[in-house]
Each structure stands twice: as C-alpha cells, then as structure tokens.
C-alpha positions as CSV (number, residue, x, y, z in Angstrom):
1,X,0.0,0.0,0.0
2,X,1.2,3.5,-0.9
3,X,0.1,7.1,0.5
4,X,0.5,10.1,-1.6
5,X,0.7,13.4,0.0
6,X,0.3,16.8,-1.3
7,X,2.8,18.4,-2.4
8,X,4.1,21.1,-0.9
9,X,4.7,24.5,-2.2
10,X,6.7,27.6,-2.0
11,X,7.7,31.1,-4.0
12,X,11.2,32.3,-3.4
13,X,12.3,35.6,-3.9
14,X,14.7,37.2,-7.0
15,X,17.4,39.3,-5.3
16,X,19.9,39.8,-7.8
17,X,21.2,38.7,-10.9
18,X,25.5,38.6,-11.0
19,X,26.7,37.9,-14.3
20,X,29.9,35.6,-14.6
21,X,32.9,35.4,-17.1
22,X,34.4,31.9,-17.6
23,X,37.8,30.9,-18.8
24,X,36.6,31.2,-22.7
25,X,35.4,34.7,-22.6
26,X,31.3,33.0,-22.2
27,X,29.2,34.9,-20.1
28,X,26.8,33.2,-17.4
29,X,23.8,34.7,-15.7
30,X,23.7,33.9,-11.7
31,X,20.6,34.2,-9.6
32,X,20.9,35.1,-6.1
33,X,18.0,33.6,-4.7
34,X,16.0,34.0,-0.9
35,X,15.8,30.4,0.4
36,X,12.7,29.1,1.3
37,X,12.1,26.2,4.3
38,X,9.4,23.6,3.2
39,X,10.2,21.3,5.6
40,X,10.3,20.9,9.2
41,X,14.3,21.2,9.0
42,X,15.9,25.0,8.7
C-alpha cells in the first residue's frame, strides 16, 4: 500500500542577478536567490 501526500509548495524571492565570465570569454547569468524552508528542517 502507498500514501501520496500533497505536495508542498513555496515562491522564493529574485534578489539579484550577478553575471559571470568563464575561462573562454562566455558569459553566465547567476541568480541570487532568498531560500525558502518547506520542511520541518531550517
């Protein structure tokens, strides 16, 4: 026998976006991110 729960759900925050330059001249977009807890764990 299985038991499905719901899902759970959160919306995180967009603080910034830092913009990276590797070792071939490409460019990568970051995201810096707010965490958020879903669990019981923090």
């Amino acid at each position: 026998m299985a038991f499905k729960f719901k899902a759970r759900q959160g919306t995180s925050k967009l603080l910034n976006v830092d913009f990276q330059v590797g070792r071939t001249g490409s460019i990568t977009p970051v995201a810096k991110i707010e965490p958020v807890y879903i669990g019981a764990l923090r």
